[in-house]
C-alpha positions in Angstrom: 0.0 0.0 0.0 1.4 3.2 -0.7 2.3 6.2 1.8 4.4 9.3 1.9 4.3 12.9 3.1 3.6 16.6 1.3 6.1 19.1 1.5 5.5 22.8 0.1 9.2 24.4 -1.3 8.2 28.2 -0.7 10.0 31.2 -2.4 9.0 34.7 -3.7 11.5 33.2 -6.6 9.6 31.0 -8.8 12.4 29.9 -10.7 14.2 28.9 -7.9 11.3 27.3 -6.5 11.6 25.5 -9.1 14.7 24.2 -9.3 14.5 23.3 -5.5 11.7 21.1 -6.2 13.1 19.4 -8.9 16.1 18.3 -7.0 13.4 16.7 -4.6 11.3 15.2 -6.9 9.8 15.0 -11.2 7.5 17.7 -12.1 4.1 15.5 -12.8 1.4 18.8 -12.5 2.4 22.2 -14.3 -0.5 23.9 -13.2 -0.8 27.4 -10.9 -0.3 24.5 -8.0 2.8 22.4 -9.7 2.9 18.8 -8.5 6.2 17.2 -8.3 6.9 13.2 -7.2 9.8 10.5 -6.2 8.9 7.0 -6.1 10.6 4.9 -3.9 8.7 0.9 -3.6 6.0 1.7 -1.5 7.0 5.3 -0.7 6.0 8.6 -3.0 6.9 12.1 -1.9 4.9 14.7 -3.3 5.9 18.8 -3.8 3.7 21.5 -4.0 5.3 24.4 -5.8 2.1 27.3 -5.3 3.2 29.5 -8.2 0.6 32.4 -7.9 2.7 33.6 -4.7 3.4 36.5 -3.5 0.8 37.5 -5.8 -2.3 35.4 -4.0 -1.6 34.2 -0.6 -4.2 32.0 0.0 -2.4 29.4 -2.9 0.4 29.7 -0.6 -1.7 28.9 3.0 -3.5 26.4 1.1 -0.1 25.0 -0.3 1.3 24.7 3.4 -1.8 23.7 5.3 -1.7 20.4 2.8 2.4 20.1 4.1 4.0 18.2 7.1 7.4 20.0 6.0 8.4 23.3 4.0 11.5 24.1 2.4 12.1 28.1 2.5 14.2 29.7 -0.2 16.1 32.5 1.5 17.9 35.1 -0.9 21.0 37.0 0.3 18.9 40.1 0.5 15.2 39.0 2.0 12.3 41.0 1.5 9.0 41.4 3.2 8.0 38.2 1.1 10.3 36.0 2.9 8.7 37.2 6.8 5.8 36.8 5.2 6.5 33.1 4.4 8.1 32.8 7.9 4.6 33.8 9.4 2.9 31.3 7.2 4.7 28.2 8.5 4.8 29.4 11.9 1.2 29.7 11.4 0.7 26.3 10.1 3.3 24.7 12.7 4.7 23.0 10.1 8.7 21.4 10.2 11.2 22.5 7.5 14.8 23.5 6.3 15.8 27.1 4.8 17.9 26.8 2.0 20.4 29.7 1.5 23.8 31.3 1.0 23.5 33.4 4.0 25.6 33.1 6.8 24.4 30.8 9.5 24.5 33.6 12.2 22.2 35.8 10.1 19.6 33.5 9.7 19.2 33.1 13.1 19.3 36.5 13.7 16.4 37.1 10.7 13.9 34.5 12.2 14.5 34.8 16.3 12.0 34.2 18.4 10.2 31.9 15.0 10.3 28.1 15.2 12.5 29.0 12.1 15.5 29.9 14.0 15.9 26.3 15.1 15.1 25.2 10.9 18.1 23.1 9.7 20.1 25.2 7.1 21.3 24.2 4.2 22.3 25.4 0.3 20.6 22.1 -1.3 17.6 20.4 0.5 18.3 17.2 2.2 16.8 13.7 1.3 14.1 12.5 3.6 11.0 10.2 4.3 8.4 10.7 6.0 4.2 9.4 6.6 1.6 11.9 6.5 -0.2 12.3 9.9 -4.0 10.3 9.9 -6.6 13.0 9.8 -9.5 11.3 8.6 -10.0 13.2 5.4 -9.3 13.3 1.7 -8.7 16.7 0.5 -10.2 17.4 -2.9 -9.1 19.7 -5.9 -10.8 18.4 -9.0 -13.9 16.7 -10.0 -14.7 15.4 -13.7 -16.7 12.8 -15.7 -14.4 10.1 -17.2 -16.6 8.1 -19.7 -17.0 4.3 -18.9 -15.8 5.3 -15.7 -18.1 8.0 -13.8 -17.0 11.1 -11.8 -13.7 11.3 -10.6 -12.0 13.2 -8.3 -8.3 14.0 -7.4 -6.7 15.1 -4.2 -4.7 14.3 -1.7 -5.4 11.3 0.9 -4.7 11.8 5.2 -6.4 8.8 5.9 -6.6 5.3 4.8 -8.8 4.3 2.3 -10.3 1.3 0.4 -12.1 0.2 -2.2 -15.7 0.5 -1.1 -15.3 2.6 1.8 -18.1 5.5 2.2 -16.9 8.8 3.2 -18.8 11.7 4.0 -18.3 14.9 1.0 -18.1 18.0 2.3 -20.0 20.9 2.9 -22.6 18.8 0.9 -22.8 15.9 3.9 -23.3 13.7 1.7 -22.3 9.9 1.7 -20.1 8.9 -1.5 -18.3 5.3 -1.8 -15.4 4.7 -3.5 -15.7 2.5 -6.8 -11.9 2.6 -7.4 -8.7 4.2 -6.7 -5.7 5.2 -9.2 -2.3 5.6 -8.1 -0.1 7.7 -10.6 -2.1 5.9 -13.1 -2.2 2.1 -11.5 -5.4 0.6 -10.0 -5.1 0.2 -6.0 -6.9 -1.6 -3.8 -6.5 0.8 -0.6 -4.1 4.1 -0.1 -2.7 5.1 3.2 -2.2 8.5 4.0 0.4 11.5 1.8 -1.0 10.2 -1.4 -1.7 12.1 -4.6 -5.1 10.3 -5.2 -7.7 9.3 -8.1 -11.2 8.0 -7.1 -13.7 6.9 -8.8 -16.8 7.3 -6.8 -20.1 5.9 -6.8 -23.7 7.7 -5.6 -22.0 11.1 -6.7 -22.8 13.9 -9.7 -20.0 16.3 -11.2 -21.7 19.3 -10.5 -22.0 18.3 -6.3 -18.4 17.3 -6.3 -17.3 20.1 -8.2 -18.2 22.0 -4.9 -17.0 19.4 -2.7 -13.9 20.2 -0.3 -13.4 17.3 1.1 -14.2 13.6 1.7 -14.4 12.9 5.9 -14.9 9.5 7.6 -18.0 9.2 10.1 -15.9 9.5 13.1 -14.4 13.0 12.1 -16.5 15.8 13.7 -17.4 18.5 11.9 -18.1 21.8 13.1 -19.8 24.8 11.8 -18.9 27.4 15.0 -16.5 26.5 17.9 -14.4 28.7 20.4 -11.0 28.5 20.7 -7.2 30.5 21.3 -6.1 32.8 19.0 -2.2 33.6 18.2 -1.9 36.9 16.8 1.9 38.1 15.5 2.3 41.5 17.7 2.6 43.8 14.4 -0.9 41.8 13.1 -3.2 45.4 13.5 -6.6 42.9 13.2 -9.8 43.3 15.5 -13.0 40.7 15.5 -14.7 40.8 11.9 -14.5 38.4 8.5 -10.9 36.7 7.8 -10.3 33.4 6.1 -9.0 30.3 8.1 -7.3 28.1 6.4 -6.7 24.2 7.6 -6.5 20.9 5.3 -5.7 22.8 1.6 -9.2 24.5 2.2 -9.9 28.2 2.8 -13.4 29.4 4.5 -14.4 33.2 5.4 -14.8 33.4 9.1 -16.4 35.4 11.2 -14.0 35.9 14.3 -15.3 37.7 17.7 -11.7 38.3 19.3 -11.9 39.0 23.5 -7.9 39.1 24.3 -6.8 35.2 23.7 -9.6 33.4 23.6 -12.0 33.9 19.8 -15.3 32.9 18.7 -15.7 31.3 15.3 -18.7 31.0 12.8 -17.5 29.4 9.5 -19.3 30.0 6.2 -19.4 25.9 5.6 -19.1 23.1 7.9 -15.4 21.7 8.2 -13.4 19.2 10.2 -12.5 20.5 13.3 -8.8 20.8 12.8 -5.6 20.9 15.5 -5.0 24.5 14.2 -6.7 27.2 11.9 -4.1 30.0 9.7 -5.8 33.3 10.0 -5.0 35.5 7.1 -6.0 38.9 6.2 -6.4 39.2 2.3 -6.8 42.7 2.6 -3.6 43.9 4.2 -2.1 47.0 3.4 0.5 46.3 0.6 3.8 45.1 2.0 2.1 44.3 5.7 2.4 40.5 6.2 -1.3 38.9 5.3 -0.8 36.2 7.8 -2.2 37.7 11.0 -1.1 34.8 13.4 -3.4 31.1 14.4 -6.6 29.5 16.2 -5.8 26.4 18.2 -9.8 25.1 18.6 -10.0 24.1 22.5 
């Protein structure tokens, strides 16, 4: 059965984004979200390359949210664009390397007080494996018709699955079964979790699934509104209103109702009640970061 873990490779460089991602892996997807792999047996490593940045930063907190580890391009003179980034994966929580020509000492010095001052440093990312943590849910990006086949969807798996499991598509609640499962073009019987994924699905129509977000098992809960701790970056200049969260590769607008630590949240749809939320502010003054800090749901 085949495993393996997401990792985002984050620069305001898209050249050299992608040239660090095809060191780790073979571009597979040149779309605005380029999808590189390495196979090893049983074990495929996939990297997002989210090409719209610093333009749209929502690709790039979808990007990370979908990660277990980013790889940060740091240029000899940084810009606002790399705190930005910074922000983002301190946001998200998730582990990485910075890659870089800097001095050591300066790097620390640039990201104190971050989870990124402790980031391994390096000039050429280093070889890894890793699993993809079991969340319960299949994130979703595309939905289609193939003929003799049905609809189709593709994504990314953090959970087990197996050929005639029902899952749960969401916001739509409704119960879909899997028919089949593709694998980088080979038929599967089950796929664990950090897997680019095809299903085939039974009791489903193109145009629900074309909204659909995300498959969940039974036993994930979903919430709609739930209180929680907010993390806010001291220079974040944000009060209670709309801002989008963004957990599992999916953004939602939010209503947040902010009393010192603690927050109140009312999403727009129903979602999995995730470990941790990224708060960003789209509209930001230009140059500001757009990452405004975290929600840990309690």
């Amino acid at each position: 059965m085949y495993y393996g873990n997401i990792i985002s490779v984050l620069s305001s460089d898209k050249e050299k984004a992608g040239k660090i991602a095809e060191s780790l892996g073979k571009l597979h997807e040149n779309e605005k979200l380029r999808i590189y792999y390495r196979k090893k047996g049983d074990y495929i490593r996939s990297i997002l390359v989210p090409t719209e940045y610093p333009e749209k930063i929502l690709q790039a907190a979808e990007a990370v949210s979908l990660s277990s580890y980013c790889v940060l391009y740091l240029p000899i003179v940084p810009s606002w664009t790399e705190g930005e980034l910074a922000l983002l994966i301190t946001s998200s929580g998730c582990k990485g390397e910075i890659i870089t020509e800097m001095p050591e000492s300066d790097v620390r010095k640039l990201f104190k007080g971050l989870p990124l001052e402790e980031f391994p440093i390096h000039q050429t990312p280093e070889e890894f494996e890793g699993k993809e943590e079991d969340k319960g849910v299949v994130y979703i990006d595309k939905a289609f018709v193939v003929k003799g086949v049905g609809v189709v969807i593709t994504g990314f798996s953090y959970t087990q699955v197996k050929v005639h499991d029902k899952l749960k598509a969401i916001p739509q609640n409704k119960e879909v079964e899997i028919k089949s499962i593709q694998v980088l073009d080979e038929d599967q019987e089950a796929v664990d979790t950090g897997i680019r994924i095809g299903f085939a699905l039974r009791n489903a129509r193109e145009d629900e699934m074309k909204d659909a977000l995300l498959l969940v098992k039974n036993e994930v809960k979903t919430v709609k509104s739930f209180s929680g701790e907010i993390f806010l970056f001291p220079w974040t200049k944000i009060e209670s209103g709309n801002y989008h969260l963004v957990a599992n590769g999916v953004s939602v607008m939010a209503n947040l109702k902010i009393n010192g630590s603690n927050v109140d949240v009312e999403l727009s749809n129903e979602m999995p009640l995730s470990k941790r939320f990224i708060v960003v502010n789209v509209n930001a003054k230009q140059g500001k970061p757009r990452i405004a800090g975290y929600v840990i749901p309690k």
